[in-house]
C-alpha positions in Angstrom: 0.0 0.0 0.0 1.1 3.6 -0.6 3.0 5.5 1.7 1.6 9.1 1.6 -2.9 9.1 1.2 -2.0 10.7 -2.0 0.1 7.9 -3.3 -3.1 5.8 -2.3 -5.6 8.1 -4.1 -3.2 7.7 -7.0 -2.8 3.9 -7.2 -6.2 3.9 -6.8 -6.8 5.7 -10.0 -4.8 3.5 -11.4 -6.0 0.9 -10.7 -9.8 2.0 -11.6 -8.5 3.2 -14.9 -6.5 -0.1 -15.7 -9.3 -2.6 -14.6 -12.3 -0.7 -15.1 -12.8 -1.2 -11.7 -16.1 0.4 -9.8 -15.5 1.8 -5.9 -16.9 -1.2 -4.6 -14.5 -3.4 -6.3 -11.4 -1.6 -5.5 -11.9 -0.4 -1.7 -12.4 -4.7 -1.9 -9.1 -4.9 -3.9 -7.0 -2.5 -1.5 -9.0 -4.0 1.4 -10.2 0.0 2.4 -13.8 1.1 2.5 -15.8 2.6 -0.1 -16.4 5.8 0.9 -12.6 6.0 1.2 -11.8 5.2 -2.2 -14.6 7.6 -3.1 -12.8 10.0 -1.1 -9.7 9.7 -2.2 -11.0 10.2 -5.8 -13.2 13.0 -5.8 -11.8 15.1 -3.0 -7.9 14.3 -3.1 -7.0 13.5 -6.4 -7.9 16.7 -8.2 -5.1 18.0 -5.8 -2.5 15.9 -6.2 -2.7 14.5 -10.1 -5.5 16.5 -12.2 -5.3 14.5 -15.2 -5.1 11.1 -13.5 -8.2 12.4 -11.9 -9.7 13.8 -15.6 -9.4 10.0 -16.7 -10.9 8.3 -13.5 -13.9 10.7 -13.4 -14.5 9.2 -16.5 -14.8 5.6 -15.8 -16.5 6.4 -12.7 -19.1 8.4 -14.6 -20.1 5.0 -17.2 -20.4 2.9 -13.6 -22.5 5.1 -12.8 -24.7 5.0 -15.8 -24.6 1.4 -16.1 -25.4 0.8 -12.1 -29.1 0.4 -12.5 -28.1 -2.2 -14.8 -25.7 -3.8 -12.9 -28.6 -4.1 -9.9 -31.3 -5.2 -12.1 -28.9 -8.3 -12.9 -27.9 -8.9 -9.6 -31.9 -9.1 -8.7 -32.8 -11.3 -11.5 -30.0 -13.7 -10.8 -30.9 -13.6 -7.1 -34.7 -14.7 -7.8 -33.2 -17.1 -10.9 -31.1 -18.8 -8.0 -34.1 -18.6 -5.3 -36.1 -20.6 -8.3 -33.4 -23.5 -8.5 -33.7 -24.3 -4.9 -37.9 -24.8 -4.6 -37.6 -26.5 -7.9 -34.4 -29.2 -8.0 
Protein backbone atom coordinates (compact mmCIF):
# COMPACT_ATOMS: atom_id res chain seq x y z
CA UNK A 1 0.00 0.00 0.00
CA UNK A 2 1.06 3.58 -0.59
CA UNK A 3 3.04 5.54 1.74
CA UNK A 4 1.57 9.09 1.59
CA UNK A 5 -2.86 9.11 1.23
CA UNK A 6 -1.97 10.67 -2.04
CA UNK A 7 0.07 7.90 -3.32
CA UNK A 8 -3.10 5.79 -2.27
CA UNK A 9 -5.62 8.09 -4.13
CA UNK A 10 -3.15 7.73 -6.95
CA UNK A 11 -2.76 3.88 -7.17
CA UNK A 12 -6.22 3.91 -6.84
CA UNK A 13 -6.83 5.73 -10.02
CA UNK A 14 -4.78 3.47 -11.41
CA UNK A 15 -6.04 0.88 -10.66
CA UNK A 16 -9.76 1.96 -11.58
CA UNK A 17 -8.55 3.22 -14.87
CA UNK A 18 -6.55 -0.09 -15.73
CA UNK A 19 -9.34 -2.56 -14.63
CA UNK A 20 -12.35 -0.72 -15.10
CA UNK A 21 -12.84 -1.21 -11.72
CA UNK A 22 -16.14 0.40 -9.82
CA UNK A 23 -15.46 1.77 -5.90
CA UNK A 24 -16.89 -1.23 -4.63
CA UNK A 25 -14.53 -3.42 -6.25
CA UNK A 26 -11.38 -1.60 -5.49
CA UNK A 27 -11.90 -0.44 -1.70
CA UNK A 28 -12.40 -4.69 -1.87
CA UNK A 29 -9.07 -4.95 -3.90
CA UNK A 30 -6.98 -2.45 -1.53
CA UNK A 31 -8.98 -3.98 1.40
CA UNK A 32 -10.22 0.02 2.39
CA UNK A 33 -13.85 1.11 2.55
CA UNK A 34 -15.78 2.62 -0.13
CA UNK A 35 -16.36 5.82 0.88
CA UNK A 36 -12.59 6.01 1.18
CA UNK A 37 -11.80 5.15 -2.23
CA UNK A 38 -14.60 7.56 -3.11
CA UNK A 39 -12.78 10.04 -1.08
CA UNK A 40 -9.68 9.71 -2.22
CA UNK A 41 -11.00 10.17 -5.79
CA UNK A 42 -13.21 12.99 -5.79
CA UNK A 43 -11.80 15.13 -3.05
CA UNK A 44 -7.91 14.29 -3.12
CA UNK A 45 -6.99 13.50 -6.43
CA UNK A 46 -7.94 16.65 -8.24
CA UNK A 47 -5.12 18.03 -5.77
CA UNK A 48 -2.53 15.91 -6.24
CA UNK A 49 -2.72 14.47 -10.12
CA UNK A 50 -5.47 16.47 -12.25
CA UNK A 51 -5.29 14.46 -15.20
CA UNK A 52 -5.06 11.13 -13.48
CA UNK A 53 -8.17 12.38 -11.86
CA UNK A 54 -9.73 13.84 -15.61
CA UNK A 55 -9.41 9.96 -16.69
CA UNK A 56 -10.87 8.33 -13.48
CA UNK A 57 -13.85 10.75 -13.43
CA UNK A 58 -14.49 9.23 -16.50
CA UNK A 59 -14.81 5.62 -15.77
CA UNK A 60 -16.46 6.44 -12.72
CA UNK A 61 -19.14 8.45 -14.61
CA UNK A 62 -20.09 4.98 -17.21
CA UNK A 63 -20.40 2.90 -13.60
CA UNK A 64 -22.48 5.15 -12.80
CA UNK A 65 -24.67 5.01 -15.83
CA UNK A 66 -24.58 1.44 -16.13
CA UNK A 67 -25.38 0.82 -12.12
CA UNK A 68 -29.08 0.42 -12.46
CA UNK A 69 -28.10 -2.23 -14.81
CA UNK A 70 -25.67 -3.85 -12.91
CA UNK A 71 -28.62 -4.08 -9.92
CA UNK A 72 -31.30 -5.22 -12.13
CA UNK A 73 -28.90 -8.25 -12.86
CA UNK A 74 -27.86 -8.88 -9.59
CA UNK A 75 -31.91 -9.06 -8.67
CA UNK A 76 -32.78 -11.30 -11.49
CA UNK A 77 -29.99 -13.73 -10.80
CA UNK A 78 -30.88 -13.56 -7.13
CA UNK A 79 -34.71 -14.75 -7.82
CA UNK A 80 -33.20 -17.14 -10.91
CA UNK A 81 -31.13 -18.76 -8.01
CA UNK A 82 -34.11 -18.64 -5.30
CA UNK A 83 -36.13 -20.63 -8.34
CA UNK A 84 -33.40 -23.47 -8.46
CA UNK A 85 -33.70 -24.33 -4.88
CA UNK A 86 -37.86 -24.79 -4.64
CA UNK A 87 -37.57 -26.51 -7.87
CA UNK A 88 -34.36 -29.15 -7.98
Amino acid sequence: MADTIEDRACELAVYIIENGATVRSAAQHFGISKSTVHKDLSQRLPYCNKSLYKQVRTVLDVNKAQRHIRGGMATKAKYLRQEVKKNP
